[in-house]
C-alpha positions in Angstrom: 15.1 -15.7 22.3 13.4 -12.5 21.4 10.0 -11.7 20.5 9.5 -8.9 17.4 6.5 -7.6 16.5 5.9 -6.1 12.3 2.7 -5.3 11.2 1.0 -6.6 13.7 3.0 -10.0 13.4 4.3 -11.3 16.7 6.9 -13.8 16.3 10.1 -14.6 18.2 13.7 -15.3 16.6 16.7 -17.6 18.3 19.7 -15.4 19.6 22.2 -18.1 18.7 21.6 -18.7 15.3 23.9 -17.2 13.1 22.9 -13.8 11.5 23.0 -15.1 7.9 19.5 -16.9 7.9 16.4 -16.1 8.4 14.4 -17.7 11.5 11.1 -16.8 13.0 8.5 -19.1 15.1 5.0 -17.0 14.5 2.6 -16.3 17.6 -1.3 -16.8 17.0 -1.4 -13.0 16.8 -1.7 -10.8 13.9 -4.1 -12.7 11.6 -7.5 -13.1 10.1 -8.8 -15.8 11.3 -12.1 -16.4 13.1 -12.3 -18.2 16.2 -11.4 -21.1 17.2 -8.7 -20.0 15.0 -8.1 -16.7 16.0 -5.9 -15.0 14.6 -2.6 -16.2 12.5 -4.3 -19.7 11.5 -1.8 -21.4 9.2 -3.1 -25.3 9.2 -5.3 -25.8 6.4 -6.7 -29.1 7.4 -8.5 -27.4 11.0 -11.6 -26.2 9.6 -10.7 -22.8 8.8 -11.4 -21.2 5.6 -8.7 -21.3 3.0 -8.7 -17.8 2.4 -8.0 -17.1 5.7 -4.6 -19.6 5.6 -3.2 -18.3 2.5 -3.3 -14.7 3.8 -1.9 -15.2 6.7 0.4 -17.2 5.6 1.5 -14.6 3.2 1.7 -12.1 6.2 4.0 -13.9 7.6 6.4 -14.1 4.7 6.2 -10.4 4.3 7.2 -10.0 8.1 10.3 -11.6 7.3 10.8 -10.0 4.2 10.8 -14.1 2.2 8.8 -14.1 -0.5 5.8 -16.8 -0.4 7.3 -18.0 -3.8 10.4 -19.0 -1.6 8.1 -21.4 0.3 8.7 -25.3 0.8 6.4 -27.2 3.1 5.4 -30.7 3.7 2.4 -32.8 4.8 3.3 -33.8 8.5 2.7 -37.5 9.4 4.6 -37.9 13.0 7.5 -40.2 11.3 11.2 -39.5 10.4 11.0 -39.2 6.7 13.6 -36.7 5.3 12.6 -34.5 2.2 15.7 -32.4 0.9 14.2 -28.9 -1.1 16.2 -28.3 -4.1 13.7 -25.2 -4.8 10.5 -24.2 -3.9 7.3 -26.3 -3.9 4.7 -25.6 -6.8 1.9 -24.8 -4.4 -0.6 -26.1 -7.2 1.1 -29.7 -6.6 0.7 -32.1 -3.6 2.7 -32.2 -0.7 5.5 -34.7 0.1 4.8 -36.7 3.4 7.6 -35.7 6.0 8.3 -34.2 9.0 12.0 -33.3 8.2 12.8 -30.8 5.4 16.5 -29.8 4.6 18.0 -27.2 2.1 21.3 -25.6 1.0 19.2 -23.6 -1.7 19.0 -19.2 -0.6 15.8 -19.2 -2.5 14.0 -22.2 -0.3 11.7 -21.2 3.0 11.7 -24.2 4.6 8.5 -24.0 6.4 6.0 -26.3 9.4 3.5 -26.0 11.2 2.4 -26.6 15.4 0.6 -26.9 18.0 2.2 -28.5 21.0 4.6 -30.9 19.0 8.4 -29.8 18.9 10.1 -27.6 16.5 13.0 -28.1 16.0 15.4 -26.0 13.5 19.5 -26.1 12.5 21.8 -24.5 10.7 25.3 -25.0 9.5 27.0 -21.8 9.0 29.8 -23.7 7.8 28.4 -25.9 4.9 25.6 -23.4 4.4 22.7 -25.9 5.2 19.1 -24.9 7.3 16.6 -27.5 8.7 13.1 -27.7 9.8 11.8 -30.6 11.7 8.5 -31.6 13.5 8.8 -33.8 17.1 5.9 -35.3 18.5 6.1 -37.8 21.1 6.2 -40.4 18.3 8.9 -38.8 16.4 10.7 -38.4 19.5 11.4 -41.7 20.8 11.6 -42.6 16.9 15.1 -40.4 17.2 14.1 -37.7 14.7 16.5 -35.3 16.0 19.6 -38.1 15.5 18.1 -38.9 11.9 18.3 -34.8 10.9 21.6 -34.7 11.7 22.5 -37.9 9.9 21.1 -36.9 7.2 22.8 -33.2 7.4 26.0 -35.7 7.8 25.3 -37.5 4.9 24.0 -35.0 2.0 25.8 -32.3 2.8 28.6 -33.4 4.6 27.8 -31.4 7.8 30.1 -32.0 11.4 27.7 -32.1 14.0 30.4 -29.1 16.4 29.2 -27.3 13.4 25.4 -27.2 13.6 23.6 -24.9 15.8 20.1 -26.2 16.3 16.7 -24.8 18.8 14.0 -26.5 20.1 10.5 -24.4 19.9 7.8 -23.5 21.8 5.6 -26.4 22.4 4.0 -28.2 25.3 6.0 -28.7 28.4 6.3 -31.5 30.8 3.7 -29.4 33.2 0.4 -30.5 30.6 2.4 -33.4 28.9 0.2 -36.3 30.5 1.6 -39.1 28.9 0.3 -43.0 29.5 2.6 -46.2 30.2 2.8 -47.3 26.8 4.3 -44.0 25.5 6.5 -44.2 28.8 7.6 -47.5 28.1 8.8 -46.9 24.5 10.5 -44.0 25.7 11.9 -46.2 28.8 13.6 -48.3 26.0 15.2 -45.4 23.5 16.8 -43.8 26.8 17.2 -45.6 29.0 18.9 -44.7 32.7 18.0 -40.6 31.4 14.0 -41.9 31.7 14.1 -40.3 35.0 15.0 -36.7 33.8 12.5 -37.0 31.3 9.1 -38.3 33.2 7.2 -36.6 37.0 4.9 -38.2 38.4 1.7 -36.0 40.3 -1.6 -36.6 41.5 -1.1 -40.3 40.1 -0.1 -39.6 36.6 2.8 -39.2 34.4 4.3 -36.3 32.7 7.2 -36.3 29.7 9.4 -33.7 28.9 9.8 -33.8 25.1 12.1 -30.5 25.5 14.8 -32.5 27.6 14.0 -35.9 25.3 15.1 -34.1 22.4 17.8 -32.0 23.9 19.3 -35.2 24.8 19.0 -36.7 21.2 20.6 -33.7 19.7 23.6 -34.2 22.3 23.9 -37.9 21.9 24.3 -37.3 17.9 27.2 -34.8 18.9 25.5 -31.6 18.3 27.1 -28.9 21.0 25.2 -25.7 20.1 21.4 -26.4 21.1 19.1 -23.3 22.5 15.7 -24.1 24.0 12.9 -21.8 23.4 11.3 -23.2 27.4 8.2 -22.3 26.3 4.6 -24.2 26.9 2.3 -23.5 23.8 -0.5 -24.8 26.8 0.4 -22.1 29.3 0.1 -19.5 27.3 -2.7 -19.2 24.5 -2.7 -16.0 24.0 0.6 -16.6 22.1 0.1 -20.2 20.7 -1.9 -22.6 19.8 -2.2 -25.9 21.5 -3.9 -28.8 20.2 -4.3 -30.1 24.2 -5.4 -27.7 25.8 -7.8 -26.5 23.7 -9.0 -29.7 23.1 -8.4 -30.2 19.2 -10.7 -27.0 18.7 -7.6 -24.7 17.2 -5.3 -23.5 14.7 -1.5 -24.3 14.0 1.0 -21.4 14.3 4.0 -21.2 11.4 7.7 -21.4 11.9 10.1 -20.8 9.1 13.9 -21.0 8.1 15.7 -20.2 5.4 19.2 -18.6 4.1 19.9 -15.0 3.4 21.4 -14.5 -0.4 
């Protein structure tokens, strides 16, 4: 993992994806944004003033060198829909409902938004194919990470030895208070690997949704995973995070998409 900084744009890239796409996760830093948003607000449903959104947005792109044209993006809804982007989205039309976007197309920017849920982004150098997918807790013990790579399996015929995938910045098992409900539906998906996933302090419970999804991506056969380790709610002068700021924030940006 390594952190860059253009413009004024702070945003990290994965060392183990291949050199033929284009990855970044984006920082909070660099922006316009007023507080509570301060700076590189990218969620347009927090509050913030639209203007604000599309030009940071926009400086984001331009760090990467992807024009916003290039952009595909959905409306998040915490479920294991799968949308595949044939081209760019018309950003004068609606969004799909998804958290899972998949592309084969040089001219698509796959692109989500955060704050404390899990991104989590593949590529198959060998069929050409990047990925973009959003894990909350719900998506999570829904198997999101398994359904991406089905899905890779089954559109564009993808072998799971071939994907390399990378889980993102987003809360860690050290603010993750979860209650017995969530613990219980997760005790069901995995099973005897509960106990790597859940601590127990002070009389609560704590789930590890980088270690959950780690183990998803293994169980579906993918080999190649890198994990980012980092807590959006440890360190706000980086990220945003929806907990620990106590909704009263912006969403930070990560992108993916394939070099002509």
């Amino acid at each position: 993992m390594f952190f860059h900084s253009k413009n004024g744009i702070r945003y990290f890239s994965f060392e183990k994806f291949s050199k033929s796409i284009t990855q970044a996760v984006f920082t909070r830093q660099g922006g316009v944004s007023p507080a509570p948003w301060n700076s590189l607000n990218v969620g347009g449903a927090v509050g913030d003033d639209a203007s604000h959104v599309i030009e940071n947005r926009a400086r984001s792109f331009n760090a990467l060198n992807r024009p916003v044209a290039s952009l595909f993006d959905v409306w998040l809804v915490h479920g294991t829909s799968v949308i595949y982007a044939d081209a760019p989205r018309d950003l004068k039309t609606e969004m799909h409902k998804a958290d899972i976007t998949l592309t084969d197309k040089p001219d698509v920017t796959l692109y989500m938004r955060f704050a404390d849920c899990v991104p989590l982004l593949f590529h198959d150098p060998v069929q050409g194919v990047v990925g973009i997918s959003h894990a909350g807790w719900q998506g999570t013990v829904d198997n999101l990470a398994g359904v991406t790579i089905a899905a890779m399996k089954s559109r564009y015929a993808c072998k799971p030895e071939n994907i390399q995938a990378a889980i993102g910045p987003s809360i860690g098992q050290d603010h993750y208070e979860v209650g017995k409900d969530v613990i219980t539906r997760f005790q069901t998906v995995f099973g005897k690997d509960i106990d790597r996933l859940v601590e127990g302090r002070d009389g609560k419970t704590y789930l590890d949704l980088w270690k959950s999804n780690l183990i998803q991506l293994q169980r579906a056969g993918v080999e190649q995973v890198e994990v980012a380790g980092v807590c959006t709610a440890c360190h706000l002068d980086d990220w945003f995070s929806h907990r620990a700021e106590k909704g009263k924030t912006g969403r930070f940006g990560a992108l993916i998409g394939l070099q002509a």
